[in-house]
Structure formats: C-alpha cells, structure tokens
PDB file of N, CA, C and O in Angstrom:
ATOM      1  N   UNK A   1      89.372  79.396  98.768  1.00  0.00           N
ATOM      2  CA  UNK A   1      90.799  79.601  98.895  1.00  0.00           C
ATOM      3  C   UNK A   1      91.109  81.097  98.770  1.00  0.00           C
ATOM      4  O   UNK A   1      90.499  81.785  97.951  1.00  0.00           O
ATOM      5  N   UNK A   2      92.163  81.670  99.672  1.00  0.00           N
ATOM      6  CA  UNK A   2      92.609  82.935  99.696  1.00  0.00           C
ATOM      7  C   UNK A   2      93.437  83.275  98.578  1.00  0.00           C
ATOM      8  O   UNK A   2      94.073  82.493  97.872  1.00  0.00           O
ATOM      9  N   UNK A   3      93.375  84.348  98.501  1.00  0.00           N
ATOM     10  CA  UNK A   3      94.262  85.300  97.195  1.00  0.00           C
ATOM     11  C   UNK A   3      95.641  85.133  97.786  1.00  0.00           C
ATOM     12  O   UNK A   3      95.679  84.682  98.931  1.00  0.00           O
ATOM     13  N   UNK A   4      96.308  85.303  97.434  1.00  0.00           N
ATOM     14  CA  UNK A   4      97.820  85.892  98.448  1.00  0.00           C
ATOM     15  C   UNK A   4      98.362  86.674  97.561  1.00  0.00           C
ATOM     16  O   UNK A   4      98.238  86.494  96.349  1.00  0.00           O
ATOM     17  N   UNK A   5      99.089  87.722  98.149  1.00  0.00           N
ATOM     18  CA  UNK A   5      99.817  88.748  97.623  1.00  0.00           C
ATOM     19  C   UNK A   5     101.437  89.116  98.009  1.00  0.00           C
ATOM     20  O   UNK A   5     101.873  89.200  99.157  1.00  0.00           O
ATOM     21  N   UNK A   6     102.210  89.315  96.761  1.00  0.00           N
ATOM     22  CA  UNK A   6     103.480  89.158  97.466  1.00  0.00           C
ATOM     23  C   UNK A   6     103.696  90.856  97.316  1.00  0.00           C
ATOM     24  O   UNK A   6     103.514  91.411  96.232  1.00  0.00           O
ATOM     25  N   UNK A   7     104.175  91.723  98.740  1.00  0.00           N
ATOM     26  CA  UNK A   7     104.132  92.987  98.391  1.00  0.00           C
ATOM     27  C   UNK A   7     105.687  93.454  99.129  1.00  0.00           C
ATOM     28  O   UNK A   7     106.101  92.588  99.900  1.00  0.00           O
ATOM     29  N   UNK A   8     106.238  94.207  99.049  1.00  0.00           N
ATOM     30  CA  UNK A   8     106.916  95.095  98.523  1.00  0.00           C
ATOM     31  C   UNK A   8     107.410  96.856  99.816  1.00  0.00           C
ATOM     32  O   UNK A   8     107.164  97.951  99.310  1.00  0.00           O
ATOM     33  N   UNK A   9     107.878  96.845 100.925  1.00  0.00           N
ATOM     34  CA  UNK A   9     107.453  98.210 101.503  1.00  0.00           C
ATOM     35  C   UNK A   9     109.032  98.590 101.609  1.00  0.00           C
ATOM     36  O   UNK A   9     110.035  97.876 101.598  1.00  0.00           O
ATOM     37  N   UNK A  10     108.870  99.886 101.706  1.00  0.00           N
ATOM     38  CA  UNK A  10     110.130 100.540 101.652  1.00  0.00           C
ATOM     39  C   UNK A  10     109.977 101.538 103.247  1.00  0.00           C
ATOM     40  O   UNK A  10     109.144 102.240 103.821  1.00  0.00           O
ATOM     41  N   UNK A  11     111.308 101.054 103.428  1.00  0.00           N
ATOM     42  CA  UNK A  11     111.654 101.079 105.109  1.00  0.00           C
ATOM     43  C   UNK A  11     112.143 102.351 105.082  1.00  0.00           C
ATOM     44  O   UNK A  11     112.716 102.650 104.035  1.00  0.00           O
ATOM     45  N   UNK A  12     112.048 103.698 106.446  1.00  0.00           N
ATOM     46  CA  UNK A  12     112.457 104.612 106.334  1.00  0.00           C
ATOM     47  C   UNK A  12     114.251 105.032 106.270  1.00  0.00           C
ATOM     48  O   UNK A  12     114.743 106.142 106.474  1.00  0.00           O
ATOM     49  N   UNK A  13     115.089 103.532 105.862  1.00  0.00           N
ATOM     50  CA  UNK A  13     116.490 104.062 105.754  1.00  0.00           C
ATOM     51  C   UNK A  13     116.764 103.705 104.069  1.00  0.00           C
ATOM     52  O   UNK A  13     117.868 103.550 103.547  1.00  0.00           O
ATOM     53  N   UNK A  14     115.217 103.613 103.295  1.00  0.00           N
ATOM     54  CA  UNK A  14     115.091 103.424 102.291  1.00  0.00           C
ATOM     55  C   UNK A  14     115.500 101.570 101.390  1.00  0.00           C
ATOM     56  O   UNK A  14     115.632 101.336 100.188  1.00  0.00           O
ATOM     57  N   UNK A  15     115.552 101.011 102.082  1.00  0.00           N
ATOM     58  CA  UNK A  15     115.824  99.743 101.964  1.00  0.00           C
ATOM     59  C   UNK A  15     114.364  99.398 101.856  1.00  0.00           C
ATOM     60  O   UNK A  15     113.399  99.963 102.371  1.00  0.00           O
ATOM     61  N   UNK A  16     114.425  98.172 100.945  1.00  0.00           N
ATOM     62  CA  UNK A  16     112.633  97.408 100.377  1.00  0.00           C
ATOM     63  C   UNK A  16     113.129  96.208 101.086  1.00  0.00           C
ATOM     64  O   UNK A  16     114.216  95.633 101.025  1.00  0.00           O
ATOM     65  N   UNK A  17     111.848  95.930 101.909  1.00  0.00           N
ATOM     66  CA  UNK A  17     111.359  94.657 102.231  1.00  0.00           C
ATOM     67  C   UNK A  17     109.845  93.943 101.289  1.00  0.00           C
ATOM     68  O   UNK A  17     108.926  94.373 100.592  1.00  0.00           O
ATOM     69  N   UNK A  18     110.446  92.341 101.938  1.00  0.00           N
ATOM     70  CA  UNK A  18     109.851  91.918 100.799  1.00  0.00           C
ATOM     71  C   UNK A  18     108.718  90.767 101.485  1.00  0.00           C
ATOM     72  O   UNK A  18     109.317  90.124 102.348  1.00  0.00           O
ATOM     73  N   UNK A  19     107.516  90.397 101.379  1.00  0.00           N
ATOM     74  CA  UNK A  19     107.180  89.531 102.077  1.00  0.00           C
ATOM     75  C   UNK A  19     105.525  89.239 101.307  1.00  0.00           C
ATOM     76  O   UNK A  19     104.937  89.939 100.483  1.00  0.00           O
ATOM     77  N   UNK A  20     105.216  88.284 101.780  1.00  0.00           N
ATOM     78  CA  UNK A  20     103.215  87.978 101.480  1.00  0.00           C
ATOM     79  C   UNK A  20     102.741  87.841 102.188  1.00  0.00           C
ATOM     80  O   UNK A  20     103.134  87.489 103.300  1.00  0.00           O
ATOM     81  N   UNK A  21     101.369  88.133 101.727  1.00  0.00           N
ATOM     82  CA  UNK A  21     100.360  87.796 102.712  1.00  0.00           C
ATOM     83  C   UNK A  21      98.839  87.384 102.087  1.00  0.00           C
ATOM     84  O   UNK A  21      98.875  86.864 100.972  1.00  0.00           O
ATOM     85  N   UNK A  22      97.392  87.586 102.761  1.00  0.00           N
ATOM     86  CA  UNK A  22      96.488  87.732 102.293  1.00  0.00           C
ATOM     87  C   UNK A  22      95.970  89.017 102.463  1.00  0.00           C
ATOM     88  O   UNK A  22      95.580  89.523 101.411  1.00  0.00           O
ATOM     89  N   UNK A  23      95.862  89.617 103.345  1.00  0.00           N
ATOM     90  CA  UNK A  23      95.841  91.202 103.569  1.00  0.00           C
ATOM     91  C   UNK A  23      96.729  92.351 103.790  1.00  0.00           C
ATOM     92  O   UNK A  23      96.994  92.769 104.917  1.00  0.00           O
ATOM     93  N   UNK A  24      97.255  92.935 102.535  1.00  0.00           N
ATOM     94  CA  UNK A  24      98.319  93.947 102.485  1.00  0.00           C
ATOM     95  C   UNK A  24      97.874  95.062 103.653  1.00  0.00           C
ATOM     96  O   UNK A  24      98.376  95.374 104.733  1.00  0.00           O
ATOM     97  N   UNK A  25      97.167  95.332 103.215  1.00  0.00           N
ATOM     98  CA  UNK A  25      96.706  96.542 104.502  1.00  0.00           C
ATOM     99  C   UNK A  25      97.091  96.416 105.859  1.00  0.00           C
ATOM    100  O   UNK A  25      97.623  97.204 106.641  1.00  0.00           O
ATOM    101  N   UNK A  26      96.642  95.069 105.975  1.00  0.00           N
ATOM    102  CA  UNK A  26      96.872  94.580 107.699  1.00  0.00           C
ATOM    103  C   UNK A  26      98.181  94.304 107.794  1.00  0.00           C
ATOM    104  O   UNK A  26      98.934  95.180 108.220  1.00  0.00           O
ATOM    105  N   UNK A  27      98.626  93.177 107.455  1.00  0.00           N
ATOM    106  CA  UNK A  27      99.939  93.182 107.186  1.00  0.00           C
ATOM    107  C   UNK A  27     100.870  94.424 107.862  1.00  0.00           C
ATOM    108  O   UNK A  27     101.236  94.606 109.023  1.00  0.00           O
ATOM    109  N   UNK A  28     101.110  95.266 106.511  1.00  0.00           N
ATOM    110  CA  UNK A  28     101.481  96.877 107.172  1.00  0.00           C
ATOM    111  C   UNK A  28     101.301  97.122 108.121  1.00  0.00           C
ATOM    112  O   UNK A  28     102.280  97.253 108.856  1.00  0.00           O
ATOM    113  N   UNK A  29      99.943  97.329 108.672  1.00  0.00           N
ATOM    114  CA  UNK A  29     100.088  97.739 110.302  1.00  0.00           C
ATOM    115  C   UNK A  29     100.260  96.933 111.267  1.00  0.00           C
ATOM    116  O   UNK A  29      99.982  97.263 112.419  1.00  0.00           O
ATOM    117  N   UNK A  30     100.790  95.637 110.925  1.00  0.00           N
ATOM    118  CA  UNK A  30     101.053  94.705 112.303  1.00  0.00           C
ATOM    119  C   UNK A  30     102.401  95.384 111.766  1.00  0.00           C
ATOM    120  O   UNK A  30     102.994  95.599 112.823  1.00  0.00           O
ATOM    121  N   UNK A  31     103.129  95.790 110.858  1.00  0.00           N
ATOM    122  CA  UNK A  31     104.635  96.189 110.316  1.00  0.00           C
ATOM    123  C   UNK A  31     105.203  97.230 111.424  1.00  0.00           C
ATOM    124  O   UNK A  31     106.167  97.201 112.188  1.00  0.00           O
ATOM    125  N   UNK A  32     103.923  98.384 111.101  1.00  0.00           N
ATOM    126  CA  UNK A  32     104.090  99.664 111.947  1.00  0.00           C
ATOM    127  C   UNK A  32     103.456  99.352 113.146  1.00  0.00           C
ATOM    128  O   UNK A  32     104.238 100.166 113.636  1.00  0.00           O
ATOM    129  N   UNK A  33     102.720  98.920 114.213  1.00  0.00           N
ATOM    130  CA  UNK A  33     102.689  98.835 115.251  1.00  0.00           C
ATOM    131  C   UNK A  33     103.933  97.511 115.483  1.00  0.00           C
ATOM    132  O   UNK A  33     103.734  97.235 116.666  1.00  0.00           O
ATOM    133  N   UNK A  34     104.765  96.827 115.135  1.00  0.00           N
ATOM    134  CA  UNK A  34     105.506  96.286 115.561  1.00  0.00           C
ATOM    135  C   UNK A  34     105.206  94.772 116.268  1.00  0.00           C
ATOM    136  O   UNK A  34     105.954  93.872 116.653  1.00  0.00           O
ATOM    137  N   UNK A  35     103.379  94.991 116.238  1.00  0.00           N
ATOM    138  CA  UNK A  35     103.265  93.882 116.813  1.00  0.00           C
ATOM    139  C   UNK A  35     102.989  92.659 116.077  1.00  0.00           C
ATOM    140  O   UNK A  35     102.260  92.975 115.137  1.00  0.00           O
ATOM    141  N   UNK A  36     103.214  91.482 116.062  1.00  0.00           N
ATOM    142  CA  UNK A  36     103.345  90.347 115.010  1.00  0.00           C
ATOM    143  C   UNK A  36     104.239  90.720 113.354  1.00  0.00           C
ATOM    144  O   UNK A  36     104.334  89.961 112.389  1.00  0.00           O
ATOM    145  N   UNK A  37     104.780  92.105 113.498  1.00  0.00           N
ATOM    146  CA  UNK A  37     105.638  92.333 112.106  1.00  0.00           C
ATOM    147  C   UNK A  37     106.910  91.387 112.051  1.00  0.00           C
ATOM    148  O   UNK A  37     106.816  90.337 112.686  1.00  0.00           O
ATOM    149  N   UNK A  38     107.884  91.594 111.485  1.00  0.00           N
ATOM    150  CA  UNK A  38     109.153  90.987 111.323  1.00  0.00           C
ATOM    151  C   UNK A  38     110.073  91.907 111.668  1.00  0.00           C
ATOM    152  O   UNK A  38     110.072  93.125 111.847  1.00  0.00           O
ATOM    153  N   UNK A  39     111.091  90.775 111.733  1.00  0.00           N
ATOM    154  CA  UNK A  39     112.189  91.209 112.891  1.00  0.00           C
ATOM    155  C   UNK A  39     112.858  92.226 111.726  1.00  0.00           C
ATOM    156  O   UNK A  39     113.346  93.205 112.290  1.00  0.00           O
ATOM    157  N   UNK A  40     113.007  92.273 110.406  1.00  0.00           N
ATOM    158  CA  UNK A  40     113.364  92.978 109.975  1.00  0.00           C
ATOM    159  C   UNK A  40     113.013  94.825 110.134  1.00  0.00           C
ATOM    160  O   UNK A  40     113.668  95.798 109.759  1.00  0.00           O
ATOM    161  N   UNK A  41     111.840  94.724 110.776  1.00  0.00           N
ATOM    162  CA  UNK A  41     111.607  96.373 111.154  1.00  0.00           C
ATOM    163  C   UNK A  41     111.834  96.825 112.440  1.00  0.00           C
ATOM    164  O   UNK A  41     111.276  97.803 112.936  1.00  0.00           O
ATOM    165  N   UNK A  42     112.879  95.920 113.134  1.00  0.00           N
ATOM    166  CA  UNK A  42     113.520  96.351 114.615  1.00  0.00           C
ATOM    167  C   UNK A  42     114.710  96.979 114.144  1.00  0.00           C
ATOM    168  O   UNK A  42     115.638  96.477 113.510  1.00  0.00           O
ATOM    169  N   UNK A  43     114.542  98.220 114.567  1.00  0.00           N
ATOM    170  CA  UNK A  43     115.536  99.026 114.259  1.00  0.00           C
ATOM    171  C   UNK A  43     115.536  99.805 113.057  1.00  0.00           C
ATOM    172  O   UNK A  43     116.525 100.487 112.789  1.00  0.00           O
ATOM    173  N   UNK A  44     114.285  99.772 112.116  1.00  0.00           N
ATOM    174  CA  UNK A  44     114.245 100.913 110.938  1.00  0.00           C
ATOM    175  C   UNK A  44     112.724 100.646 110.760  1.00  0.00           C
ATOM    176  O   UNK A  44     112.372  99.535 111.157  1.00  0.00           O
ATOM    177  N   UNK A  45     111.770 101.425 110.252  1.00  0.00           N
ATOM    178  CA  UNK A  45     110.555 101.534 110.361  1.00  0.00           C
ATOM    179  C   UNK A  45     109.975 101.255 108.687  1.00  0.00           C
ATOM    180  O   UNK A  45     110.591 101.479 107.646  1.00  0.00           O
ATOM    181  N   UNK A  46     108.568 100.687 108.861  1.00  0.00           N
ATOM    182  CA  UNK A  46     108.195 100.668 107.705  1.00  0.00           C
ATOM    183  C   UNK A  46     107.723 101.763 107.011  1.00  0.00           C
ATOM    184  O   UNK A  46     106.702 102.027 107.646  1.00  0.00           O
ATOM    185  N   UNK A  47     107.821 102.745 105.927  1.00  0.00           N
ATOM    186  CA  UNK A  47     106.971 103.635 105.281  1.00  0.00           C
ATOM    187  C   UNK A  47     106.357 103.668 104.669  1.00  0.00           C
ATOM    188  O   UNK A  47     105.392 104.412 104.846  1.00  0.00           O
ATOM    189  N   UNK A  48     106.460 102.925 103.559  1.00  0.00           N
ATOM    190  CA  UNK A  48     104.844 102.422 102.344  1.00  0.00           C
ATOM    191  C   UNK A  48     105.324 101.115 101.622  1.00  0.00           C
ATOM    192  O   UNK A  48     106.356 100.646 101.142  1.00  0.00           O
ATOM    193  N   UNK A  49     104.309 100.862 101.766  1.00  0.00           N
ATOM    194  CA  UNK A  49     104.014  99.398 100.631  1.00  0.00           C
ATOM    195  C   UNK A  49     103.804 100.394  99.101  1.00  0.00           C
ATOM    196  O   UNK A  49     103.117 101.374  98.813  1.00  0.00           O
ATOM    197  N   UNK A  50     105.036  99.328  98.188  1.00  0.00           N
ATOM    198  CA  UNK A  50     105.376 100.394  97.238  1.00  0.00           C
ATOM    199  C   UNK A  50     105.563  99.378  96.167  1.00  0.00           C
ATOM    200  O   UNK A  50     106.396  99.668  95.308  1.00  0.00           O
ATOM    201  N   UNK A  51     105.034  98.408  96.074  1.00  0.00           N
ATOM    202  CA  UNK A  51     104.762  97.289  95.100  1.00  0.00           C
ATOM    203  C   UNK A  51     103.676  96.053  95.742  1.00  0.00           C
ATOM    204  O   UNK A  51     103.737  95.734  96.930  1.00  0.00           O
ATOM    205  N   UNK A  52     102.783  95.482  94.872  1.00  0.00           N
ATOM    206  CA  UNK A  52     101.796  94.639  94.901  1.00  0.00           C
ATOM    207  C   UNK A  52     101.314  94.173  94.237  1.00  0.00           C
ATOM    208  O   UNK A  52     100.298  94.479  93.613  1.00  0.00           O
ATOM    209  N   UNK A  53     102.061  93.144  94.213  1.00  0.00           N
ATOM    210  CA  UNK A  53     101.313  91.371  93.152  1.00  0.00           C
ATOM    211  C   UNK A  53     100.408  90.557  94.016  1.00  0.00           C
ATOM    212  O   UNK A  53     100.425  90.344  95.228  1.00  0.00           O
ATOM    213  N   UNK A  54      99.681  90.196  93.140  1.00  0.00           N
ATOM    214  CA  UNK A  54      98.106  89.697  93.652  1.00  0.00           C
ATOM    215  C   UNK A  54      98.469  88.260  92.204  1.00  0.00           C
ATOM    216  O   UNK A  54      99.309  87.999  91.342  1.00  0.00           O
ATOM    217  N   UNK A  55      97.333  87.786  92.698  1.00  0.00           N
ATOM    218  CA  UNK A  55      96.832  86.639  91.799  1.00  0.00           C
ATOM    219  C   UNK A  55      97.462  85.345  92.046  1.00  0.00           C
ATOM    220  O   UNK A  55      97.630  84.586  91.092  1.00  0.00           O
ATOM    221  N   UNK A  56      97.805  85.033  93.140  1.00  0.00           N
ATOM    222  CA  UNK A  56      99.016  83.823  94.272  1.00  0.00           C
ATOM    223  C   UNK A  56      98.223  83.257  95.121  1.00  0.00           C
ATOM    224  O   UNK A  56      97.500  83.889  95.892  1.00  0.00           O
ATOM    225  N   UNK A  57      98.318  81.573  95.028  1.00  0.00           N
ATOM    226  CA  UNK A  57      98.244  81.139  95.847  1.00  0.00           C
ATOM    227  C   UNK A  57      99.451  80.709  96.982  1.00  0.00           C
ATOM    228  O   UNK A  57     100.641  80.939  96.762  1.00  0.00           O
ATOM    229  N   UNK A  58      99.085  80.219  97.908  1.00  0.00           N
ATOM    230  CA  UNK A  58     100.299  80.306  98.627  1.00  0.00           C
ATOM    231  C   UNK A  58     101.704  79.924  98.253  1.00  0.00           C
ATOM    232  O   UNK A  58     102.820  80.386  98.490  1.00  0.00           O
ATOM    233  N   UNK A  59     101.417  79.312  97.848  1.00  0.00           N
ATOM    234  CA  UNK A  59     102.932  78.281  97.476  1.00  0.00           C
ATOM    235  C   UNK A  59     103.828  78.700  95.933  1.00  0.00           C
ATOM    236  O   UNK A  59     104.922  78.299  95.536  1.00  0.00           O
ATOM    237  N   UNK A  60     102.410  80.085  95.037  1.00  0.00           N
ATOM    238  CA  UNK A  60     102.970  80.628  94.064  1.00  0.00           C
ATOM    239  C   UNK A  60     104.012  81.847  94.717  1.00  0.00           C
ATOM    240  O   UNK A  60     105.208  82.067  94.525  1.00  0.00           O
ATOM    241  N   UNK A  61     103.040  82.491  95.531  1.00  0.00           N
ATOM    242  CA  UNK A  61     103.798  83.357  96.608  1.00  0.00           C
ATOM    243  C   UNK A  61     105.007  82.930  97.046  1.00  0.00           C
ATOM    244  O   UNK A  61     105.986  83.544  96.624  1.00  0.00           O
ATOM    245  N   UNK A  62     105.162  82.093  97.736  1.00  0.00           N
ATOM    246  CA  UNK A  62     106.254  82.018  98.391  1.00  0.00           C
ATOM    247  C   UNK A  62     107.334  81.683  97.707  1.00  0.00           C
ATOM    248  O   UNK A  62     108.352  81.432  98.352  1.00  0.00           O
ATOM    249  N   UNK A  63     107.361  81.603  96.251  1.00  0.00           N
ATOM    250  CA  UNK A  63     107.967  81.413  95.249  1.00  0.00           C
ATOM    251  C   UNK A  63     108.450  82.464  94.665  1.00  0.00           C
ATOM    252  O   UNK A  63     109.657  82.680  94.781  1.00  0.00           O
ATOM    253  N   UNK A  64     107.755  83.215  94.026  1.00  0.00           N
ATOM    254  CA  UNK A  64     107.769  84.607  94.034  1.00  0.00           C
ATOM    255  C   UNK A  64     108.265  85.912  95.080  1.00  0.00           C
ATOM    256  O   UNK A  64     108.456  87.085  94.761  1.00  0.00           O
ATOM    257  N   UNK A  65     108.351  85.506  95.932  1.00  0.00           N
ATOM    258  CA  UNK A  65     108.424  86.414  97.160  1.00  0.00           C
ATOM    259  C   UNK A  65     110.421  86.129  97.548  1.00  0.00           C
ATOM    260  O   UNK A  65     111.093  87.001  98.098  1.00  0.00           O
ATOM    261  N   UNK A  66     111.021  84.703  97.085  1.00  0.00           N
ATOM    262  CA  UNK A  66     111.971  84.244  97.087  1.00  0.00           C
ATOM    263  C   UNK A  66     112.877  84.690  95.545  1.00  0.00           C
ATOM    264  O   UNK A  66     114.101  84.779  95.455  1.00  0.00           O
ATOM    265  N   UNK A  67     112.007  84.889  94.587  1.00  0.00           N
ATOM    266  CA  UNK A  67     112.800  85.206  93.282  1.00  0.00           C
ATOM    267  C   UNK A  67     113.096  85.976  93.406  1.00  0.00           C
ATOM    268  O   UNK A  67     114.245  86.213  93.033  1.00  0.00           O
ATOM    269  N   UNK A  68     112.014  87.392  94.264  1.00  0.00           N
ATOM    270  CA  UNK A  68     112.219  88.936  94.304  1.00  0.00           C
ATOM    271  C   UNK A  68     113.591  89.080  95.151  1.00  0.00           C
ATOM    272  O   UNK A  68     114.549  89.746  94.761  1.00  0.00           O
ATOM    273  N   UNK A  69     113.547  88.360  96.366  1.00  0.00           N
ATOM    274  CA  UNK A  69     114.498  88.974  97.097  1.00  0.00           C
ATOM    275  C   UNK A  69     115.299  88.567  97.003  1.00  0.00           C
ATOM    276  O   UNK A  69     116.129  88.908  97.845  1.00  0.00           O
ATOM    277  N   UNK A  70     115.778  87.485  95.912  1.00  0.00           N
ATOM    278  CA  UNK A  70     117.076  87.550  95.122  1.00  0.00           C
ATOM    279  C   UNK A  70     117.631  88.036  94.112  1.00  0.00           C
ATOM    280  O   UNK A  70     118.692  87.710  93.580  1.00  0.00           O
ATOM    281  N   UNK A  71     116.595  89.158  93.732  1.00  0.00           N
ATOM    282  CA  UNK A  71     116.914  90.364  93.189  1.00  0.00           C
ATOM    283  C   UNK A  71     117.956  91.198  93.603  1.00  0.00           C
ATOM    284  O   UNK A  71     118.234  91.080  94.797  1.00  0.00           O
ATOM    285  N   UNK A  72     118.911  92.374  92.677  1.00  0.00           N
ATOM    286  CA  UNK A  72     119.703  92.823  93.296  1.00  0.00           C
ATOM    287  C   UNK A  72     118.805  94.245  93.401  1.00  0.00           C
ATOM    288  O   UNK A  72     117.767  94.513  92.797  1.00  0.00           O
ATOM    289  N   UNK A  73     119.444  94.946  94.228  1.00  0.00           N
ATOM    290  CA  UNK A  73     118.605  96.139  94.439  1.00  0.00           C
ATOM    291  C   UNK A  73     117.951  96.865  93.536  1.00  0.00           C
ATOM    292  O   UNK A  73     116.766  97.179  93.653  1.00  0.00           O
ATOM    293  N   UNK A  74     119.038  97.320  92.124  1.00  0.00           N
ATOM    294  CA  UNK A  74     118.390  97.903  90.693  1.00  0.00           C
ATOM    295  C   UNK A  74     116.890  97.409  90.572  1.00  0.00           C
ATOM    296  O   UNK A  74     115.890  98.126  90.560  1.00  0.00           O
ATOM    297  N   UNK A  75     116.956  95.888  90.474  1.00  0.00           N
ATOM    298  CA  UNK A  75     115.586  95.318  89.888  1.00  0.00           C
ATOM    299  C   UNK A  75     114.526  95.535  90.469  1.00  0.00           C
ATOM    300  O   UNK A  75     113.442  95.734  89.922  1.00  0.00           O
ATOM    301  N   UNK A  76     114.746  95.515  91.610  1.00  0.00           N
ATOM    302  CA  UNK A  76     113.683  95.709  92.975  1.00  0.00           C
ATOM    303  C   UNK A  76     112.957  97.121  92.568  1.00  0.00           C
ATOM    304  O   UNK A  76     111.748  97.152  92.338  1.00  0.00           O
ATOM    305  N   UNK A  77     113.986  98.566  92.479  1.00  0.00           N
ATOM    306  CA  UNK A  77     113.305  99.312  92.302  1.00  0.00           C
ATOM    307  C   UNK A  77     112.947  99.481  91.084  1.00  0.00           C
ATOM    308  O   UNK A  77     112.394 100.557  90.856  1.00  0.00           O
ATOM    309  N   UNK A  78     113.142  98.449  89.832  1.00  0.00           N
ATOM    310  CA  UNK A  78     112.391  98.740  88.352  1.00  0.00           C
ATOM    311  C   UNK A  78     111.068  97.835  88.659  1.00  0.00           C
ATOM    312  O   UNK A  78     110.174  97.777  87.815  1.00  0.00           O
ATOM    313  N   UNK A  79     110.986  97.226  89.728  1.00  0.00           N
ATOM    314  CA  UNK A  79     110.075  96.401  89.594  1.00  0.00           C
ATOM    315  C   UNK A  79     108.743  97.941  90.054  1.00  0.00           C
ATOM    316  O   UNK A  79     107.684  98.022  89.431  1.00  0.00           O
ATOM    317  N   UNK A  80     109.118  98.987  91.204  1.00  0.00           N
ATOM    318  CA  UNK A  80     108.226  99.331  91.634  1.00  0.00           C
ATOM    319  C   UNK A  80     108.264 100.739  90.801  1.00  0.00           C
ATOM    320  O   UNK A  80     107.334 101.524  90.984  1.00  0.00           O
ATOM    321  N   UNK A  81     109.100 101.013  90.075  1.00  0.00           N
ATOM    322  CA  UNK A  81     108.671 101.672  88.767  1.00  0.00           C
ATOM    323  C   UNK A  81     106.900 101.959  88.683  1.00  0.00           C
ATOM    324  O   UNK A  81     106.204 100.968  88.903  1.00  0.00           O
ATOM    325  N   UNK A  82     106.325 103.025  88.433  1.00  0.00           N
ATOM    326  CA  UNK A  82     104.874 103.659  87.669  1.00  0.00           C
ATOM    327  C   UNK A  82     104.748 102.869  85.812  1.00  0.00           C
ATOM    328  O   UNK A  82     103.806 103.168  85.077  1.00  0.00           O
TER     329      UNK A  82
END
C-alpha cells in the first residue's frame, strides 16, 4: 500500500492550494506543466510546495486534505510556519 501525502503549494498570486497525492514531486510538475494539474492553476501558476504531511493512507488524506481547506487563511499559513 502507498504512502499518501497531503501537500500544500503556494500559487504565484500568493494564494495556497491544497491537495494529495503519492508523489509530491510529480504531482508539482503535472501542476507546472499544466498537464493533468487542476483547474485551479488556470489562470495563476504554481510556485512551491510549501507544506507536507506524509504518513496517509488514502482515505486519511482525503480527510485531512478537506479539514485543511476549511481552514481560514491565518491557519493555513501557521500551518506552513518553520
């Protein structure tokens, strides 16, 4: 069984998107080449994956990935806090 990871990228009009996967890396660049990314990066670009939780299986993920982005913005960025 795969890891899944719920991660975190901040778009160049500075807005965080929020989503999972099993490979963050890849992920991202289907983000930035546009191809298989989400519709959310039509029209503003991805710049870095800037938070990453690991230790999810799918269905913890997608759980998680739903709590975050009912976060209000503050939390989002204490979450990606150093």
């Amino acid at each position: 069984m795969n890891e899944w990871f719920v991660y975190l990228i901040r778009a160049t009009d500075q807005s965080i998107y929020t989503g999972i996967t099993t490979d963050v890396e890849r992920r991202f660049n289907e983000h930035l080449k546009g191809r298989a990314g989400a519709k959310y990066f039509r029209g503003r670009s991805p710049e870095e994956v800037v938070f990453v939780e690991g230790g999810h299986n799918r269905s913890s993920a997608s759980i998680r990935e739903a709590q975050i982005k009912k976060l209000p913005r503050q939390n989002k960025l204490d979450l990606i806090k150093p």
